[in-house]
C-alpha positions as CSV (number, residue, x, y, z in Angstrom):
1,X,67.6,111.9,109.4
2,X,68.5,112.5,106.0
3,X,72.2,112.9,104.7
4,X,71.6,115.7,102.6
5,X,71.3,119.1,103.6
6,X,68.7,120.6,101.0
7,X,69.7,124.1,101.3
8,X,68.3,126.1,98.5
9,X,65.7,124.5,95.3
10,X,67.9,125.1,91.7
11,X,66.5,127.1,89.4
12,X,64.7,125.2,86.4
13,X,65.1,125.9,82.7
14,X,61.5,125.7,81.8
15,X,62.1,127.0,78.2
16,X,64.2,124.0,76.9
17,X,65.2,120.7,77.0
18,X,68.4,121.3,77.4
19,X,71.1,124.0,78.6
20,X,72.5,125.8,75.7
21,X,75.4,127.5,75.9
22,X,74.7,131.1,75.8
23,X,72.0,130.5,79.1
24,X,75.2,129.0,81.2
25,X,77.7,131.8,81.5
26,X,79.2,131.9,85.4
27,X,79.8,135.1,87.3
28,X,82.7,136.6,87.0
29,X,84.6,136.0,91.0
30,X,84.8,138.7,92.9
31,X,88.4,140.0,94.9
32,X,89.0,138.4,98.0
33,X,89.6,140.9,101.3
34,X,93.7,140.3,101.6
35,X,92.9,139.0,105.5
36,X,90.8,136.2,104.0
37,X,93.4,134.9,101.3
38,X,94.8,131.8,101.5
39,X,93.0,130.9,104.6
40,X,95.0,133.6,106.4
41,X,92.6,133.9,109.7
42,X,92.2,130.4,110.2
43,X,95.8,129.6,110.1
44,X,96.7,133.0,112.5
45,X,94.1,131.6,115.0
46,X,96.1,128.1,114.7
47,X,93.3,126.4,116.4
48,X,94.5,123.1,116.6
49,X,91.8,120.5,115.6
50,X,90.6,118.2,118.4
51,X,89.2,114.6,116.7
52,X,86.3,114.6,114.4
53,X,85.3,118.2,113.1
54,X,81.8,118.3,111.7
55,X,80.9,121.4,109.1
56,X,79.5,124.6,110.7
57,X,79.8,123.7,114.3
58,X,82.3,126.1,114.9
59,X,82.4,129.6,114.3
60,X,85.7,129.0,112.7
61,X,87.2,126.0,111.2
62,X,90.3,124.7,113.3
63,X,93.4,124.4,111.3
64,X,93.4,121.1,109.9
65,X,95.8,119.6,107.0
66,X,96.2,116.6,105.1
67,X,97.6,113.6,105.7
68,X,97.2,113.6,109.3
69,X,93.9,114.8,108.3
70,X,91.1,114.0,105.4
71,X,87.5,114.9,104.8
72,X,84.8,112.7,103.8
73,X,82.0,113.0,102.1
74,X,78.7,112.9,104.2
75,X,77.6,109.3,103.0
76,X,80.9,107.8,103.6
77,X,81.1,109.2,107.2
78,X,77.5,107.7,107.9
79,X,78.5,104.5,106.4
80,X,82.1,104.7,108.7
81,X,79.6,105.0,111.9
82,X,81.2,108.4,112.1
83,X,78.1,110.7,111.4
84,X,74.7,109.3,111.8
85,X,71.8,109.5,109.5
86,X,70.0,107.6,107.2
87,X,70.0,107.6,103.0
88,X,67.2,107.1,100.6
89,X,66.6,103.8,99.2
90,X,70.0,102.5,100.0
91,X,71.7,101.5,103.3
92,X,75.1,103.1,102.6
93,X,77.7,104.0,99.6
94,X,80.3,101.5,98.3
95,X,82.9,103.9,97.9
96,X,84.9,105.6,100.7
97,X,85.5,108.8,99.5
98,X,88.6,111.1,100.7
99,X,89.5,114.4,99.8
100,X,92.5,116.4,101.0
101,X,92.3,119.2,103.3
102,X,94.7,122.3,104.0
103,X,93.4,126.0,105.9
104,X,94.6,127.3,102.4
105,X,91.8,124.8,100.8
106,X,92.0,124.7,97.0
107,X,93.9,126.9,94.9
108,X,91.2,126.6,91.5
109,X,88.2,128.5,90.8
110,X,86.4,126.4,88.9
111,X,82.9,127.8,88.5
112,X,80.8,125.1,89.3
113,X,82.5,123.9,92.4
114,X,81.7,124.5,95.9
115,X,85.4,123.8,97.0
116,X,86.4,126.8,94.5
117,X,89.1,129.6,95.6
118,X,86.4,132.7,95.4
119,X,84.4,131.4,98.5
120,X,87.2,132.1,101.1
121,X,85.4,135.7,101.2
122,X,83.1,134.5,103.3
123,X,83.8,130.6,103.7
124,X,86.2,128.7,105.4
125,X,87.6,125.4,103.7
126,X,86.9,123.0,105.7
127,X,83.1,124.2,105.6
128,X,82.7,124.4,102.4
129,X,79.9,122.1,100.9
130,X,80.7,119.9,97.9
131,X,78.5,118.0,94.9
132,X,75.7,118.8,97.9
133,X,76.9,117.7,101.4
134,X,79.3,118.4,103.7
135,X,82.3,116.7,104.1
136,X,83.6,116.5,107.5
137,X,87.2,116.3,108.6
138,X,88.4,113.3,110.2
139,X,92.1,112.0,111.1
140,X,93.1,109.4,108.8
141,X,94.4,107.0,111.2
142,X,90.8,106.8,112.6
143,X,89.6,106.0,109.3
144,X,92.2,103.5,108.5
145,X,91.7,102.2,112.1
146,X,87.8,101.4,111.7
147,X,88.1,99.5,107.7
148,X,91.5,97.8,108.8
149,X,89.4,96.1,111.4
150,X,87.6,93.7,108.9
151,X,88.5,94.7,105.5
152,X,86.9,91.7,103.5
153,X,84.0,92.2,105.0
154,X,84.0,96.2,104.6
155,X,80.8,97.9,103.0
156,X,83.2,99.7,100.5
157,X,84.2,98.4,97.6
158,X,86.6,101.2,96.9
159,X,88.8,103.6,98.1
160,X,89.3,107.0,96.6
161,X,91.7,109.9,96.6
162,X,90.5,112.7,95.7
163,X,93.3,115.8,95.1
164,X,92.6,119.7,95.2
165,X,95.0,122.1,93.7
166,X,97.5,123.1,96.6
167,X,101.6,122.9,96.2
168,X,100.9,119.7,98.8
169,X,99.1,117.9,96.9
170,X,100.8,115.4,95.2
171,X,103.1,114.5,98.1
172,X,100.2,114.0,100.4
173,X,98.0,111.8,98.3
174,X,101.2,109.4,98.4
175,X,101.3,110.0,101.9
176,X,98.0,108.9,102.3
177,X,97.6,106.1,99.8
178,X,100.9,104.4,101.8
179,X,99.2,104.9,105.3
180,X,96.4,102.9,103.6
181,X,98.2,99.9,101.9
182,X,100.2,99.8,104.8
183,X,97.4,98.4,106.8
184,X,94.8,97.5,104.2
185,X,95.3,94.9,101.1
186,X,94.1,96.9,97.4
187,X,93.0,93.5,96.8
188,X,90.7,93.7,99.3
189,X,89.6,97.1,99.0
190,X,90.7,98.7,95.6
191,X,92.0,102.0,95.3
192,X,91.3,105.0,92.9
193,X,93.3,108.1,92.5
194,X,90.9,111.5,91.6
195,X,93.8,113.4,90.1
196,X,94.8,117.0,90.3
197,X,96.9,117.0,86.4
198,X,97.6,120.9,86.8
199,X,100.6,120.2,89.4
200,X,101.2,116.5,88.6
201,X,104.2,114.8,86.2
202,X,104.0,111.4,84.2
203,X,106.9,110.6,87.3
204,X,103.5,111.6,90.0
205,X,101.1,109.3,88.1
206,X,103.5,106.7,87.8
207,X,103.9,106.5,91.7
208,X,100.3,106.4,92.5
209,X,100.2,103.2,90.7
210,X,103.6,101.8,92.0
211,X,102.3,103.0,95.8
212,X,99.2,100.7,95.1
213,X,96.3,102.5,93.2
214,X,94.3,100.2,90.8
215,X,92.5,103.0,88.8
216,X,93.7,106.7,88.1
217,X,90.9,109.5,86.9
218,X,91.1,113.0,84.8
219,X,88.0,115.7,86.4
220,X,88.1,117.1,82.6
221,X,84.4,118.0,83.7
222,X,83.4,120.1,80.6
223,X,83.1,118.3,77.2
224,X,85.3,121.3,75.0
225,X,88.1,122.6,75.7
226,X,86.2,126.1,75.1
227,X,83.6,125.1,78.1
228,X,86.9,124.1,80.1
229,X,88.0,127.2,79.7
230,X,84.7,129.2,80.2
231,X,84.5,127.3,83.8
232,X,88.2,126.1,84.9
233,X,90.6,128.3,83.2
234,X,91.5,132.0,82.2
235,X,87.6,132.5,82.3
236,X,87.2,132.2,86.1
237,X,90.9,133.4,87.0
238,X,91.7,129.6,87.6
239,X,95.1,128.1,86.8
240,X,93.4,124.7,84.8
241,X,94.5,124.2,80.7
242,X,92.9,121.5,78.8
243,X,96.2,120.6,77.5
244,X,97.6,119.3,80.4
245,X,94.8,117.6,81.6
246,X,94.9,115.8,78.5
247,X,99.0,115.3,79.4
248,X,97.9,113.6,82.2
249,X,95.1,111.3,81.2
250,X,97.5,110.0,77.9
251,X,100.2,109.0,81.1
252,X,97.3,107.4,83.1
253,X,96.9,105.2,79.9
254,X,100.3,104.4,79.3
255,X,101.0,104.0,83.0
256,X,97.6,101.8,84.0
257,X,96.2,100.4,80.9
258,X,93.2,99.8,79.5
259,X,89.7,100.2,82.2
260,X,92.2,101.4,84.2
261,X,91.7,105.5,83.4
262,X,88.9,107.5,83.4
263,X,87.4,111.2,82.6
264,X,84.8,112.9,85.2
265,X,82.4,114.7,82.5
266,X,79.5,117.3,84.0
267,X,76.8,117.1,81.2
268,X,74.6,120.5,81.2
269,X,77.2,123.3,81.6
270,X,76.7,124.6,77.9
271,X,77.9,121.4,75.5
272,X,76.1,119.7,73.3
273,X,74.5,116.8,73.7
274,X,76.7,115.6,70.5
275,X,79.8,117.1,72.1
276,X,79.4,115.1,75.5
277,X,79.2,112.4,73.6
278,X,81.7,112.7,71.2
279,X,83.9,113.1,74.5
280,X,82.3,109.9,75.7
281,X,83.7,107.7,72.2
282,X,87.5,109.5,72.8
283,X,87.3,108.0,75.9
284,X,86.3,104.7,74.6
285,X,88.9,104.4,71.5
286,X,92.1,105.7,73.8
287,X,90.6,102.6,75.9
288,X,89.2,104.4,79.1
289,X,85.7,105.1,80.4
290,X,84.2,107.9,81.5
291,X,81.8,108.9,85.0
292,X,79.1,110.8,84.2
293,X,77.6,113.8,86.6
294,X,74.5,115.7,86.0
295,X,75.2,119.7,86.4
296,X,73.3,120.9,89.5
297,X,74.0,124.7,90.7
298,X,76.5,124.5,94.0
299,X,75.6,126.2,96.6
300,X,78.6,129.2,97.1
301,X,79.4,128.5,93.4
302,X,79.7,130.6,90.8
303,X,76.8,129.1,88.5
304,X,74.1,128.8,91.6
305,X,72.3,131.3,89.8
306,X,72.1,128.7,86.8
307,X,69.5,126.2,86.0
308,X,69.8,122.3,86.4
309,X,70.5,120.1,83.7
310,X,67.0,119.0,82.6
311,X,65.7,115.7,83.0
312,X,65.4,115.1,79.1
313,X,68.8,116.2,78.2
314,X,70.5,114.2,80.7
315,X,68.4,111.1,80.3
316,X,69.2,111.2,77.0
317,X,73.0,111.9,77.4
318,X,73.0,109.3,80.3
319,X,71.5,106.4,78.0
320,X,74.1,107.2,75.1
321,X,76.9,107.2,77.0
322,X,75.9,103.5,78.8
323,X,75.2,102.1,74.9
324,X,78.8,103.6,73.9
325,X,80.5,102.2,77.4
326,X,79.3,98.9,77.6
327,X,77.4,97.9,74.5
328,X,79.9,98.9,71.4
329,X,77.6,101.4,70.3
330,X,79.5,103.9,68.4
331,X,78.5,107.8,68.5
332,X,78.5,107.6,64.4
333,X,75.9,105.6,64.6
334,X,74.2,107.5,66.2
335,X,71.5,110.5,64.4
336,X,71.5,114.1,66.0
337,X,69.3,117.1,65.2
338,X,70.5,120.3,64.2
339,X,71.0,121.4,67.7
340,X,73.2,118.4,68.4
341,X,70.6,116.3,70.8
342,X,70.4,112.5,70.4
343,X,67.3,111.7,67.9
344,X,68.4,107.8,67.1
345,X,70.4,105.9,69.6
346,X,71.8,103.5,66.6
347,X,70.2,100.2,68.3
348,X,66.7,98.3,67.2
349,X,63.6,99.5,69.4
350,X,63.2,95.8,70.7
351,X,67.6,96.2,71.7
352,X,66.8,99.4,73.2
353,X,63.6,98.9,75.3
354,X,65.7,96.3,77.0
355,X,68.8,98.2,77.5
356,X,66.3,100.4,78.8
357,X,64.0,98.2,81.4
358,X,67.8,96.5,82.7
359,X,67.7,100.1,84.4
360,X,71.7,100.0,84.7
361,X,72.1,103.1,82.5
362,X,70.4,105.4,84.5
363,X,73.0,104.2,88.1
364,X,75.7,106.4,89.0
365,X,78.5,106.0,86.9
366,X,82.2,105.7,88.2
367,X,84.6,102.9,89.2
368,X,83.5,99.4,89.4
369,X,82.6,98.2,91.8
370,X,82.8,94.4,93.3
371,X,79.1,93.3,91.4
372,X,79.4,93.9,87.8
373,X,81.9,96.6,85.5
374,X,78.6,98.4,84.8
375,X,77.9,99.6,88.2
376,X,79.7,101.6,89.9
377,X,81.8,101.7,93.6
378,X,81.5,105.0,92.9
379,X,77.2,105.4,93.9
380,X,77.9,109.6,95.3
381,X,73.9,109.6,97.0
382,X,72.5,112.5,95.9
383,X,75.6,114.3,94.5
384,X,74.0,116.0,91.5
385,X,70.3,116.0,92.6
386,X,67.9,116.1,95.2
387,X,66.4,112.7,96.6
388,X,63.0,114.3,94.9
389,X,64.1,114.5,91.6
390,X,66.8,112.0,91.1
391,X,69.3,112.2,88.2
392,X,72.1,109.4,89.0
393,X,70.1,106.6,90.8
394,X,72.4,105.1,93.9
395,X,70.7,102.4,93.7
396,X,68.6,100.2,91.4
397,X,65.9,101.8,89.9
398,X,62.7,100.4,90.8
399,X,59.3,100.1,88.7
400,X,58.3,103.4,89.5
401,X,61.6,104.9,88.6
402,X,61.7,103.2,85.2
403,X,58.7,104.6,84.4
404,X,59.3,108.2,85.3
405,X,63.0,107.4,83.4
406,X,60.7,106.5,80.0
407,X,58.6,109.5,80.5
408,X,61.6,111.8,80.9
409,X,63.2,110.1,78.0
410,X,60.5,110.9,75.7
411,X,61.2,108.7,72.3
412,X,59.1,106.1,71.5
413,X,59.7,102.4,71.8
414,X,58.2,100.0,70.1
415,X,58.5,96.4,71.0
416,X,59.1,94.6,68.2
């Protein structure tokens, strides 16, 4: 048994090598039916939730709310014991992920998002699919009860928080990062706040890190603050403003330091390949990283019509961004071609074959984990691509990968 739930193929941009921005324009949402607002049904049924609730079992979701109750994502729940199933090439993820739950579910629309506002037409929350999988809903003192056991010797190298955009939000992540360092030492287990900035002050970010949290991330997810607001903002009738997710992300450096804040950036929604990056070296010089996801058409979303970032764009987006993270390469040095795609990484051939063979460029990017700062907690299986066609590896890319990574690359290496 797999743990991903291949529901539908992506369309494929068989044109190009990349997405450009005029191909990538989301549907408009439609209006929600008033009995189907805010998760109106589920909360008149008030069917209370009895232990774990697994996606699509029932015909309607129970009402279930955060912090007595979470959701995680389907490789964290099979790792937990909670869910069975088996993933590809690797035995479980490192990260636990959380994300809060309410019957109103997320207030946003943003249009590549599976958890977004528009699908409570026809979806309830808590059965909504996300970056793939389901995430099913599971009381948090079960969780906490089952890694509390054995911490040191947990699978996870990380705990993370992941906010939605709901008036409880804030108060509920604290609730729920307390419940955890109550039992469970952050030295032991690290913890990482996924931020909501459009309801959060400096005063919210600074209590995440005096409640315990170790790392505090931005979603910006699109590269310019046009593309923001094409896919998060005034475009899709969503309440998000790049200016204040910007607000936030300057407190997160004040407030934790340096590679101790992040930015989530989705590479293939419109951008450049010189924007992305150009993101990628703000990150750098305000002294953050960022955690990289390839765009891949949600299910339920409002770009599921859209094609999937191509496997030569994001290769080449995915090996810049690793030299600019980790190996002081700077995005000036850097050549582009008129349509703003990487041409010269900046690096010798012999420098850059290796960089390349090492194979770390092409993992999942996110939080560190306990191995090395270059790889990731944060491994998501199969969050922004099929098993079939991998994008972000989850694991470390073996000799056949590396050489279906050089053929998707396409530049030429010479060893020197």
């Amino acid at each position: 048994m797999g743990c991903i739930e291949n529901k539908t193929s992506p369309a494929t941009n068989t044109d190009s090598d990349f997405n450009a921005w005029d191909e990538m324009q989301p549907r408009f949402p439609e209006k929600t039916p008033k009995d189907r607002r805010n998760g109106a049904h589920v909360k008149d049924a008030d069917l209370p939730p009895e232990g774990v609730y697994l996606p699509n079992n029932n015909y309607q979701a129970p009402h279930m709310k955060s912090p007595e109750y979470v959701q995680l994502s389907t490789a964290a729940a099979i790792t937990l014991g909670i869910m069975g199933g088996r993933m590809y090439g690797c035995e479980c993820t490192r990260c636990l992920n959380l994300l809060l739950t309410y019957p109103e579910g997320c207030r946003a629309n943003c249009a590549y998002c599976g958890l977004a506002r528009h699908r409570e037409a026809d979806r309830d929350y808590a059965d909504r699919n996300f970056i793939r999988v389901d995430w099913p809903a599971v009381p948090m003192a079960e969780i906490i009860d089952i890694v509390a056991s054995d911490p040191e010797n947990s699978p996870f190298h990380r705990m993370c928080i992941s906010m939605i955009t709901h008036p409880r939000s804030e108060q509920d992540t604290f609730t729920v990062l307390e419940q955890w360092t109550d039992r469970i030492d952050p030295g032991a287990i690290p913890v990482s706040i996924l931020s909501n900035p459009t309801t959060m002050t400096r005063e919210d970010v600074q209590r995440t890190r005096d409640l315990g949290a170790d790392i505090f991330t931005v979603a910006l997810d699109a590269a310019t603050p046009e593309l923001f607001d094409r896919t998060r903002g005034k475009g899709v009738q969503s309440p998000h403003k790049w200016s204040k997710y910007w607000e936030i992300l300057e407190d997160a450096r004040d407030i934790f330091g340096p590679q101790k804040f992040g930015a989530h950036i989705i590479v293939g929604m419109g951008e450049t390949e010189y924007e992305v990056l150009k993101l990628v070296q703000d990150l750098v010089d305000l002294g953050g990283h960022s955690h990289m996801f390839c765009f891949f058409p949600e299910q339920g979303s409002l770009m599921d019509h859209l094609p999937a970032t191509p496997r030569d764009q994001w290769r080449r987006v995915q090996l810049a961004r690793y030299l600019i993270d980790y190996r002081g390469v700077r995005v000036d040095q850097m050549r582009f071609d008129e349509l703003g795609r990487v041409k010269d990484y900046g690096l010798p051939d012999s420098e850059l074959s290796g960089v390349i063979d090492e194979g770390i460029a092409f993992r999942t990017s996110g939080c560190p984990g306990k191995f090395q700062d270059d790889i990731s907690a944060c491994d998501r299986p199969y969050g922004d691509s099929p098993p079939s066609d991998i994008a972000s590896y989850p694991f470390q890319p073996k000799k056949r990968d590396m050489k279906r990574i050089r053929r998707q690359l396409e530049i030429p290496v010479r060893v020197e």
